[in-house]
N, CA, C and O atoms as a Maestro MAE file, in Angstrom:
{
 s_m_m2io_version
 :::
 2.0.0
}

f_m_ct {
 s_m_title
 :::
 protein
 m_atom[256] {
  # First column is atom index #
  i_m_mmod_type
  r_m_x_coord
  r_m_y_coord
  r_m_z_coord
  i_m_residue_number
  s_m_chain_name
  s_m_pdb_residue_name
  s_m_pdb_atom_name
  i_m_atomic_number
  :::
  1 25 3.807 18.330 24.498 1 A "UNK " " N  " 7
  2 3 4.591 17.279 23.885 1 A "UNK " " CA " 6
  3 2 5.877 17.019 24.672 1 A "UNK " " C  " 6
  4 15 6.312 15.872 24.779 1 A "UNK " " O  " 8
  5 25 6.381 17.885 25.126 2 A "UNK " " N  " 7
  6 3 7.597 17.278 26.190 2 A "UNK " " CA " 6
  7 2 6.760 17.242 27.618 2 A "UNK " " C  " 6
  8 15 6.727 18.385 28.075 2 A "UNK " " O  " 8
  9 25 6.089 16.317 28.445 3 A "UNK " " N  " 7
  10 3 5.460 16.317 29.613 3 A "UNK " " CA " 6
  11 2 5.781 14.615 29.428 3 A "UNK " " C  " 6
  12 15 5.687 13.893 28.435 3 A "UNK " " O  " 8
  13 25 6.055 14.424 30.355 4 A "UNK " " N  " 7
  14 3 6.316 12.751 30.798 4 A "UNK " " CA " 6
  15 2 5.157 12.321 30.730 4 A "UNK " " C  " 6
  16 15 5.384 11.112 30.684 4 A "UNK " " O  " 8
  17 25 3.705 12.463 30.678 5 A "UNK " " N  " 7
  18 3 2.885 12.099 30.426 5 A "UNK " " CA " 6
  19 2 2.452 11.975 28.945 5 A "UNK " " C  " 6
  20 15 1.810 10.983 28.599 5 A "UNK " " O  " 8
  21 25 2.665 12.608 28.364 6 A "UNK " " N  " 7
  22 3 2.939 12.251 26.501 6 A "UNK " " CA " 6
  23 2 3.122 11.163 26.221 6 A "UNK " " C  " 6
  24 15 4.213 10.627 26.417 6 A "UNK " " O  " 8
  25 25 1.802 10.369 25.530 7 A "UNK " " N  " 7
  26 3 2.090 9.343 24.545 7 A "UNK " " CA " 6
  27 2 0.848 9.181 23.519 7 A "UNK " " C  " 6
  28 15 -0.366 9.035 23.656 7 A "UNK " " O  " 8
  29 25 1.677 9.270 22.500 8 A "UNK " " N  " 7
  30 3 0.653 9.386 21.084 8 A "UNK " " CA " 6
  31 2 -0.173 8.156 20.973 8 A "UNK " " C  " 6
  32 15 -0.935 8.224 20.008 8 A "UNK " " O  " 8
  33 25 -0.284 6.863 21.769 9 A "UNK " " N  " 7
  34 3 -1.184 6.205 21.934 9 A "UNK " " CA " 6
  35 2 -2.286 6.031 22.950 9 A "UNK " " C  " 6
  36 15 -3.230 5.242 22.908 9 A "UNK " " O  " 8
  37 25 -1.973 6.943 23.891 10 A "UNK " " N  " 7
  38 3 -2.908 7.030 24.871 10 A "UNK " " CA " 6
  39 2 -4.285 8.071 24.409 10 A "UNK " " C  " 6
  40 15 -4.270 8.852 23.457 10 A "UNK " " O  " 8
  41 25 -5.244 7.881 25.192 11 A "UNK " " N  " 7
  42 3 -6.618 9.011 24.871 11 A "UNK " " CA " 6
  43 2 -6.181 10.347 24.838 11 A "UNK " " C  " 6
  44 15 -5.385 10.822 25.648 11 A "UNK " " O  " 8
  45 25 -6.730 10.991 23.845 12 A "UNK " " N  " 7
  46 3 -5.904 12.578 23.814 12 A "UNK " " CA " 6
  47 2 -4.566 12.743 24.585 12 A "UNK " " C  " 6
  48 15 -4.373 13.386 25.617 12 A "UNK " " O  " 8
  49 25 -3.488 11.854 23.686 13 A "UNK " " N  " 7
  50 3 -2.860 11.368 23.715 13 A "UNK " " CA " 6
  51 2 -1.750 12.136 25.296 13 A "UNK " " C  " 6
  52 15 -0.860 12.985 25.335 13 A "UNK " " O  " 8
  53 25 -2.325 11.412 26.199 14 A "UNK " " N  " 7
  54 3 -1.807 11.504 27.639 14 A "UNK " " CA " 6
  55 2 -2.055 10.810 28.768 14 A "UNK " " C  " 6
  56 15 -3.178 10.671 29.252 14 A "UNK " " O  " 8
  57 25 -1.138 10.406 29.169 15 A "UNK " " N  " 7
  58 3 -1.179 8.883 30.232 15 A "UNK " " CA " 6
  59 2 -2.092 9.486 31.438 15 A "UNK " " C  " 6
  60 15 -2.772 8.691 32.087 15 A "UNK " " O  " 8
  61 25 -2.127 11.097 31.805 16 A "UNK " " N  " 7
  62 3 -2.659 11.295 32.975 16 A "UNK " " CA " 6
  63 2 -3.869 11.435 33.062 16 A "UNK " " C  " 6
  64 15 -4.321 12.244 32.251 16 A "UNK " " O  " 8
  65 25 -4.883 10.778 33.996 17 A "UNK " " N  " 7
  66 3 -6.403 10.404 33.829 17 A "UNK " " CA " 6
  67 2 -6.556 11.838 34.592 17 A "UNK " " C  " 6
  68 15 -7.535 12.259 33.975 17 A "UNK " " O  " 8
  69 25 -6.371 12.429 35.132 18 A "UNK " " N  " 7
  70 3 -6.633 13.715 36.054 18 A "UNK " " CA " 6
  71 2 -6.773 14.868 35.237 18 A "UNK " " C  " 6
  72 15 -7.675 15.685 35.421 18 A "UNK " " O  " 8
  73 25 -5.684 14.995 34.095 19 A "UNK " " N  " 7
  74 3 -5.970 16.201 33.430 19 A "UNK " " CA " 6
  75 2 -6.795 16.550 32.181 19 A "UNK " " C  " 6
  76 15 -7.019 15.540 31.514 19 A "UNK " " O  " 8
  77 25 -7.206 17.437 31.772 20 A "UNK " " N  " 7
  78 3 -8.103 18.064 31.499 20 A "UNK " " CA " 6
  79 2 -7.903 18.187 29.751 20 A "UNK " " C  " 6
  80 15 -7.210 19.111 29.326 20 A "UNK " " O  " 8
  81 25 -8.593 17.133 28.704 21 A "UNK " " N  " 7
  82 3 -7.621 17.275 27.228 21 A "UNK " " CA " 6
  83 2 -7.280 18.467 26.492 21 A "UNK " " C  " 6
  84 15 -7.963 19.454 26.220 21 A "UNK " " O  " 8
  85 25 -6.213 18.207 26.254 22 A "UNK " " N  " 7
  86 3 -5.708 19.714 25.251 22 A "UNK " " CA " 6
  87 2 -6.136 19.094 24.002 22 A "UNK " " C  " 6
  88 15 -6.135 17.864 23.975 22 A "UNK " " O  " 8
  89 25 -6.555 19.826 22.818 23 A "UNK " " N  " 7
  90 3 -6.566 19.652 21.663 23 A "UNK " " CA " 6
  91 2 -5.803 20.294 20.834 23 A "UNK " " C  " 6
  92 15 -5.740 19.847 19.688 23 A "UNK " " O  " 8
  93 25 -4.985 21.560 21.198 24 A "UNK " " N  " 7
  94 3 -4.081 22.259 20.238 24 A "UNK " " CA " 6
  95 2 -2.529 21.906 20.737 24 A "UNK " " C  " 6
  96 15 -1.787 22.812 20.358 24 A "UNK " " O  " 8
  97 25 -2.163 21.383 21.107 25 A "UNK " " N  " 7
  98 3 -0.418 20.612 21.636 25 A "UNK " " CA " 6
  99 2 0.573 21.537 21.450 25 A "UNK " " C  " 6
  100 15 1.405 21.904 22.280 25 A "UNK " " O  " 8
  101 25 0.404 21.994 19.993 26 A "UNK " " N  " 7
  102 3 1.336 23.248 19.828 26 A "UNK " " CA " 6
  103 2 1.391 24.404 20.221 26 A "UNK " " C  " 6
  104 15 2.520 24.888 20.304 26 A "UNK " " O  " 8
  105 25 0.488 25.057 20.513 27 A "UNK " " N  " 7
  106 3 0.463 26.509 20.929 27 A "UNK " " CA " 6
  107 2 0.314 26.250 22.343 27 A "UNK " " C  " 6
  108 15 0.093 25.155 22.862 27 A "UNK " " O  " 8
  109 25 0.471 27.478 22.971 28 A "UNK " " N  " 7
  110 3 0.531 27.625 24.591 28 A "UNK " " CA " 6
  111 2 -0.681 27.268 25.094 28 A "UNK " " C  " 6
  112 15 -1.762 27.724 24.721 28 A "UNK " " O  " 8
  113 25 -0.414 26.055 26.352 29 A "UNK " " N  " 7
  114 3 -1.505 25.710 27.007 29 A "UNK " " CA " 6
  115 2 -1.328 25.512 28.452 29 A "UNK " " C  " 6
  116 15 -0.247 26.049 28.692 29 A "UNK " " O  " 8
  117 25 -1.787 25.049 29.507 30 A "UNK " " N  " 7
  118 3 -1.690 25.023 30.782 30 A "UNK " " CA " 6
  119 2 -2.186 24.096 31.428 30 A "UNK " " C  " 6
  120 15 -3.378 23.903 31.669 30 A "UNK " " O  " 8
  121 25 -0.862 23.201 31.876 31 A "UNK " " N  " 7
  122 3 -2.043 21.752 32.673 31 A "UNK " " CA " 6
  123 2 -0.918 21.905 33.973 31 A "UNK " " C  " 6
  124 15 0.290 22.141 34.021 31 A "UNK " " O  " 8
  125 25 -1.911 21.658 34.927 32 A "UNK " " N  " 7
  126 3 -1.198 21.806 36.153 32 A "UNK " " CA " 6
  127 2 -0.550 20.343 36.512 32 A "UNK " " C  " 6
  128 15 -0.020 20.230 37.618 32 A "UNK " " O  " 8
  129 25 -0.565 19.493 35.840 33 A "UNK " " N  " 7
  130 3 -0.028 18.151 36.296 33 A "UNK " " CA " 6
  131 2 1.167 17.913 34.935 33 A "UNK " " C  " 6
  132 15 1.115 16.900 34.237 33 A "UNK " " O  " 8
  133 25 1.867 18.650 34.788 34 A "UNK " " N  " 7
  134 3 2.769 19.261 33.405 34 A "UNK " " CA " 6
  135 2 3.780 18.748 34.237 34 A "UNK " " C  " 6
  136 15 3.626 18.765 35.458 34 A "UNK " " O  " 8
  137 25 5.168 18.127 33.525 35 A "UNK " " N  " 7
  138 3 6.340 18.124 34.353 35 A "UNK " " CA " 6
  139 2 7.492 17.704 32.772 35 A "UNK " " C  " 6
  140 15 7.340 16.805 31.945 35 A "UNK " " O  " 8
  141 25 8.346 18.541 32.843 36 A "UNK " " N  " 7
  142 3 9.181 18.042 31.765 36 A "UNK " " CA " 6
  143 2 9.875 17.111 31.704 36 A "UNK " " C  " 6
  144 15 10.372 16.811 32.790 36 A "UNK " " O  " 8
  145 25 10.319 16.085 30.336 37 A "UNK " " N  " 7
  146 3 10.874 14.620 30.737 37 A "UNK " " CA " 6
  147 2 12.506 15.391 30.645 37 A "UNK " " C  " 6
  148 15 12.998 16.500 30.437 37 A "UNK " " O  " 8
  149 25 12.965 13.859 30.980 38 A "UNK " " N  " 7
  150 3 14.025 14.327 31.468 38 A "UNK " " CA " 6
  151 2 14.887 13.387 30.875 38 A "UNK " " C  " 6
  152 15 15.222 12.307 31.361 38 A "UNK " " O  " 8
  153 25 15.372 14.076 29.320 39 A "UNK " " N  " 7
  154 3 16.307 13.183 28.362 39 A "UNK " " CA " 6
  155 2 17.419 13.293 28.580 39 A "UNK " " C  " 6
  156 15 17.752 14.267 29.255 39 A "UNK " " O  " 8
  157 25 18.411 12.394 28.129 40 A "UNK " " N  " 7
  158 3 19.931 12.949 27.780 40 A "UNK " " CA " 6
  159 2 20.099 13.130 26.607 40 A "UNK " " C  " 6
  160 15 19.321 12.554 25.846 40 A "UNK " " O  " 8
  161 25 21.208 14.021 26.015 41 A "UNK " " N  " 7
  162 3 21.418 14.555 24.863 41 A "UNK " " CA " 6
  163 2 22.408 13.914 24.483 41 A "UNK " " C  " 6
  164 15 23.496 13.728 25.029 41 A "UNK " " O  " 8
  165 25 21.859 13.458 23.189 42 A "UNK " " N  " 7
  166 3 23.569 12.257 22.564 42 A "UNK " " CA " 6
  167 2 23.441 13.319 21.311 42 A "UNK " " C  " 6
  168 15 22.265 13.602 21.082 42 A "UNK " " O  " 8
  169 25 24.283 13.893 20.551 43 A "UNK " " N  " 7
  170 3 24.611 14.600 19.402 43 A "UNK " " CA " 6
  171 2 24.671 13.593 18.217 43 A "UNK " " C  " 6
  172 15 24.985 12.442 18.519 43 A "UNK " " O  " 8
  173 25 24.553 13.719 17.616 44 A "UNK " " N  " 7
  174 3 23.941 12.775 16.321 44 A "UNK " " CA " 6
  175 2 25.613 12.508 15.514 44 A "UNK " " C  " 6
  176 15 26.539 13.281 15.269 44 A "UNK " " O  " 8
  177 25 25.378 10.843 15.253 45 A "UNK " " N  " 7
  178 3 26.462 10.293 15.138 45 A "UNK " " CA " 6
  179 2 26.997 10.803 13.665 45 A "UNK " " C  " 6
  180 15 26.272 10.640 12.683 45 A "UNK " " O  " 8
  181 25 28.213 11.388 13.550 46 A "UNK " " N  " 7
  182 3 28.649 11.326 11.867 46 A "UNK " " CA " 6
  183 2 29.994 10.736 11.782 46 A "UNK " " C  " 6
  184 15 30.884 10.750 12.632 46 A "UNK " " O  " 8
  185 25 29.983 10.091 10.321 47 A "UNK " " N  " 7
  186 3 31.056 9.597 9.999 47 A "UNK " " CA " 6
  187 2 32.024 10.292 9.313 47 A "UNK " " C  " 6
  188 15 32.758 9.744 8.491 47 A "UNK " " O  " 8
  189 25 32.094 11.780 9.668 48 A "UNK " " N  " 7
  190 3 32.699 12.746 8.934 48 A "UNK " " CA " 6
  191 2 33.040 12.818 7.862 48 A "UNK " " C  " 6
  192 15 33.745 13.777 7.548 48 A "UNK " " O  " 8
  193 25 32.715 11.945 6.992 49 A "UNK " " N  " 7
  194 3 32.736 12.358 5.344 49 A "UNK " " CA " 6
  195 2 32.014 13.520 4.695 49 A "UNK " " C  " 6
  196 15 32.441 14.076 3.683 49 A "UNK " " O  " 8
  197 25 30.580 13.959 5.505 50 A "UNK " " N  " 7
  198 3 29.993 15.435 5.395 50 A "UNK " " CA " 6
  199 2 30.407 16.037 5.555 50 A "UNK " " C  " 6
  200 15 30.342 16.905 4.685 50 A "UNK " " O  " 8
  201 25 31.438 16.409 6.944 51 A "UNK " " N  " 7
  202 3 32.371 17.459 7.638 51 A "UNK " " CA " 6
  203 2 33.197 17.481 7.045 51 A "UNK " " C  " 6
  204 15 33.450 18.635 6.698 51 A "UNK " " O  " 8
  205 25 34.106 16.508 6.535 52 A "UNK " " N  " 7
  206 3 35.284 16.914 5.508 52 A "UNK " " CA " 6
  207 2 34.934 17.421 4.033 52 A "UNK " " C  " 6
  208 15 35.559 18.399 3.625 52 A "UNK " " O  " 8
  209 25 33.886 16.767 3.123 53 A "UNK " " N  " 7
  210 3 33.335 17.060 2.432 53 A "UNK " " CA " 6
  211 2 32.827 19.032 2.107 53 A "UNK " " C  " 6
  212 15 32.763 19.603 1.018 53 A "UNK " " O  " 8
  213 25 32.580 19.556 3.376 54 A "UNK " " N  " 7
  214 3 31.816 20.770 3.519 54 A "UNK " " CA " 6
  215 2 33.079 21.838 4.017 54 A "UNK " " C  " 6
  216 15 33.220 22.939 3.485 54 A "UNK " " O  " 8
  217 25 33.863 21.399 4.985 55 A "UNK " " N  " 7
  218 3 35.137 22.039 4.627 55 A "UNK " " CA " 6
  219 2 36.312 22.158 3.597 55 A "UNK " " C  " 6
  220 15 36.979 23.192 3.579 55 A "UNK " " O  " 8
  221 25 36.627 20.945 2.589 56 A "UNK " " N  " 7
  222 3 36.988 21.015 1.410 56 A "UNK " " CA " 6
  223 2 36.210 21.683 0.588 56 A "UNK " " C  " 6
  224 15 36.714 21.847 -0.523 56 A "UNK " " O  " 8
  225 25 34.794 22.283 0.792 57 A "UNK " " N  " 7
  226 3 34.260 22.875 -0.342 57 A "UNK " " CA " 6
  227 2 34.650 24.579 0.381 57 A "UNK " " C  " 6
  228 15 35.208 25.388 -0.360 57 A "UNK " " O  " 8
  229 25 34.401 24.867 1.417 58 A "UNK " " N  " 7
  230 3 35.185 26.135 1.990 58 A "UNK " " CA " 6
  231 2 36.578 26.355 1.189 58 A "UNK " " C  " 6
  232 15 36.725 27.200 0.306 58 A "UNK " " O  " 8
  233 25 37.725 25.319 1.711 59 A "UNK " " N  " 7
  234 3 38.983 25.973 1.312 59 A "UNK " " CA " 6
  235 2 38.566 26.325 -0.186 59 A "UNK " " C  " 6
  236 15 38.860 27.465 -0.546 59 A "UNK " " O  " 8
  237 25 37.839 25.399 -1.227 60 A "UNK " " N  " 7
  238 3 37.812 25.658 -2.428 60 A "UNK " " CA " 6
  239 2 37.423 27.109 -2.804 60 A "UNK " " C  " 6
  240 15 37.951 27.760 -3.706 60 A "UNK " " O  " 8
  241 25 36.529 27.482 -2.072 61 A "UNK " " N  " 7
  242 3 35.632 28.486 -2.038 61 A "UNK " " CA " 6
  243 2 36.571 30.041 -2.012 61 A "UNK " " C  " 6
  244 15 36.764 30.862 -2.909 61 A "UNK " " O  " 8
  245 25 37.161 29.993 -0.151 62 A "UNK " " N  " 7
  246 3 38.045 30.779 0.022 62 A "UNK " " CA " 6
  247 2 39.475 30.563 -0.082 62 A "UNK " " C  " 6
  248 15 40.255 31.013 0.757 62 A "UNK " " O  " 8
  249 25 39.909 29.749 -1.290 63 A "UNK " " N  " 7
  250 3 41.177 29.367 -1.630 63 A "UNK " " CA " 6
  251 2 42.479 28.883 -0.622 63 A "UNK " " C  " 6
  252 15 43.633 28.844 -1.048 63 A "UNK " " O  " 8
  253 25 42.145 28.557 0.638 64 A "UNK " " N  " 7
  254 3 43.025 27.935 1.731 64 A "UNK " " CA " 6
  255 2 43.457 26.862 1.088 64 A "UNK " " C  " 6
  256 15 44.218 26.072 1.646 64 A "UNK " " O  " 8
  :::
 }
 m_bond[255] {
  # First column is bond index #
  i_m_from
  i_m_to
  i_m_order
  :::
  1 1 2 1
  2 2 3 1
  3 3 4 2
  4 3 5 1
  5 5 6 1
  6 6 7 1
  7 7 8 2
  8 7 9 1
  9 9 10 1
  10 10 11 1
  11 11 12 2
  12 11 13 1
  13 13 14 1
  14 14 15 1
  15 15 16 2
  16 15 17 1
  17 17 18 1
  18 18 19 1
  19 19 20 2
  20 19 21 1
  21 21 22 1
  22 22 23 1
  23 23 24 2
  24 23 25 1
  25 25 26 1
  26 26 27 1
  27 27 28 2
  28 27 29 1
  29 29 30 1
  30 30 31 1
  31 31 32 2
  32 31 33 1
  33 33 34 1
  34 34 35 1
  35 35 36 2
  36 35 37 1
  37 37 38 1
  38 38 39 1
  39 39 40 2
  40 39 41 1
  41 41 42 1
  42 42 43 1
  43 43 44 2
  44 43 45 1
  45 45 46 1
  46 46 47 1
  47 47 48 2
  48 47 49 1
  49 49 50 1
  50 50 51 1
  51 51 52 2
  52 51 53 1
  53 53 54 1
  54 54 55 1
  55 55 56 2
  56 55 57 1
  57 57 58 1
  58 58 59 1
  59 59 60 2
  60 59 61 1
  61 61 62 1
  62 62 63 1
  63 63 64 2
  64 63 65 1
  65 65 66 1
  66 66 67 1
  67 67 68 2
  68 67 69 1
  69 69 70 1
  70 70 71 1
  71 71 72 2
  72 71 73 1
  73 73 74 1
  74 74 75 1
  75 75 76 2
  76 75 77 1
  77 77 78 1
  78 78 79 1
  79 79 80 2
  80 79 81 1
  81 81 82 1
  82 82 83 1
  83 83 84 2
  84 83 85 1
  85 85 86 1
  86 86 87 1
  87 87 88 2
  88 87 89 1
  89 89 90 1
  90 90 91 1
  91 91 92 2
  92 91 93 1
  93 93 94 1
  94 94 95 1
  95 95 96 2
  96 95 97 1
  97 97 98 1
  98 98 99 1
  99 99 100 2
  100 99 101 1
  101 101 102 1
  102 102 103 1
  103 103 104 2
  104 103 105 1
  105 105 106 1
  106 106 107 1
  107 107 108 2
  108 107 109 1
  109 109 110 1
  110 110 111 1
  111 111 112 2
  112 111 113 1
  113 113 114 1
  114 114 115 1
  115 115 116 2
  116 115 117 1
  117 117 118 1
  118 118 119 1
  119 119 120 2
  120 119 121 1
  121 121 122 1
  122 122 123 1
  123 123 124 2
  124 123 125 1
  125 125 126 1
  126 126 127 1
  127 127 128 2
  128 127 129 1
  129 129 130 1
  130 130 131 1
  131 131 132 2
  132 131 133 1
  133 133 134 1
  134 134 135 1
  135 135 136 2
  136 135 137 1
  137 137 138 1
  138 138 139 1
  139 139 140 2
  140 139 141 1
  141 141 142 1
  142 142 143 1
  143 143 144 2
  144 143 145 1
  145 145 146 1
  146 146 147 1
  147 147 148 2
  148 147 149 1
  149 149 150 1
  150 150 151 1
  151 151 152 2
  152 151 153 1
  153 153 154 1
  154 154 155 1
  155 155 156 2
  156 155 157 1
  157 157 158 1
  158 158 159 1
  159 159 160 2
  160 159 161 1
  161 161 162 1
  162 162 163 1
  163 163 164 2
  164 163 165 1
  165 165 166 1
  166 166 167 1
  167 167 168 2
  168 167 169 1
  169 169 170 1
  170 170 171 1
  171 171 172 2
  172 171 173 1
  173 173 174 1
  174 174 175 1
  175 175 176 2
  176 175 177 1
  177 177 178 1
  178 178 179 1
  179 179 180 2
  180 179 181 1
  181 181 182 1
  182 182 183 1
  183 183 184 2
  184 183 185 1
  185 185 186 1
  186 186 187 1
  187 187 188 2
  188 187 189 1
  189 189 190 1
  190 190 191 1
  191 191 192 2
  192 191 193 1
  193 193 194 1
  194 194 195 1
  195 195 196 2
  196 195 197 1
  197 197 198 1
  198 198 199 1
  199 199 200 2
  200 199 201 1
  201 201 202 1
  202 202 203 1
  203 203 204 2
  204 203 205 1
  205 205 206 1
  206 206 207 1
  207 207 208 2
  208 207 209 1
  209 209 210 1
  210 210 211 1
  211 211 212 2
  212 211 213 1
  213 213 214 1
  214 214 215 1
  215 215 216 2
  216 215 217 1
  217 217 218 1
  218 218 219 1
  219 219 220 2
  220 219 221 1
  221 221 222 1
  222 222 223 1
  223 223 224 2
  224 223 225 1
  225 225 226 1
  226 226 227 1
  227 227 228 2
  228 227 229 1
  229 229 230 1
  230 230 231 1
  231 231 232 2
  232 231 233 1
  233 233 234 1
  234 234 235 1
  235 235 236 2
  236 235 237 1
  237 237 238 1
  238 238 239 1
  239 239 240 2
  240 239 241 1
  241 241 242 1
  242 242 243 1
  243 243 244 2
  244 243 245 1
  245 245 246 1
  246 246 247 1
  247 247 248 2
  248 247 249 1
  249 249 250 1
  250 250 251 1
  251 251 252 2
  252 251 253 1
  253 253 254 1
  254 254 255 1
  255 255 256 2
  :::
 }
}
């Protein structure tokens, strides 16, 4: 599931005609035409009303 060739619409769902189908995705498998994609990491947007919310329940908690 992370291989640049991954896509849940393609035939056993993988763009590469060369390799050989996996049927279990999750557990350990071995394809020699494997290459990991290559994302950037954006941290998930908050509008800190959770974060303030969850530290006001701390001070409450431990009386700060």
């Amino acid at each position: 599931m992370n291989c640049t060739a991954y896509d849940r619409s393609a035939a056993h769902q993988c763009r590469d005609r060369r390799a050989d189908p996996e049927m279990d995705k999750h557990a350990g498998n071995f394809c020699e035409y494997f290459e990991f994609v290559k994302r950037k990491f954006t941290p998930p947007k908050s509008d800190g009303t959770r974060e303030a919310a969850a530290r006001d329940q701390m001070r409450k908690l431990f009386g700060d």
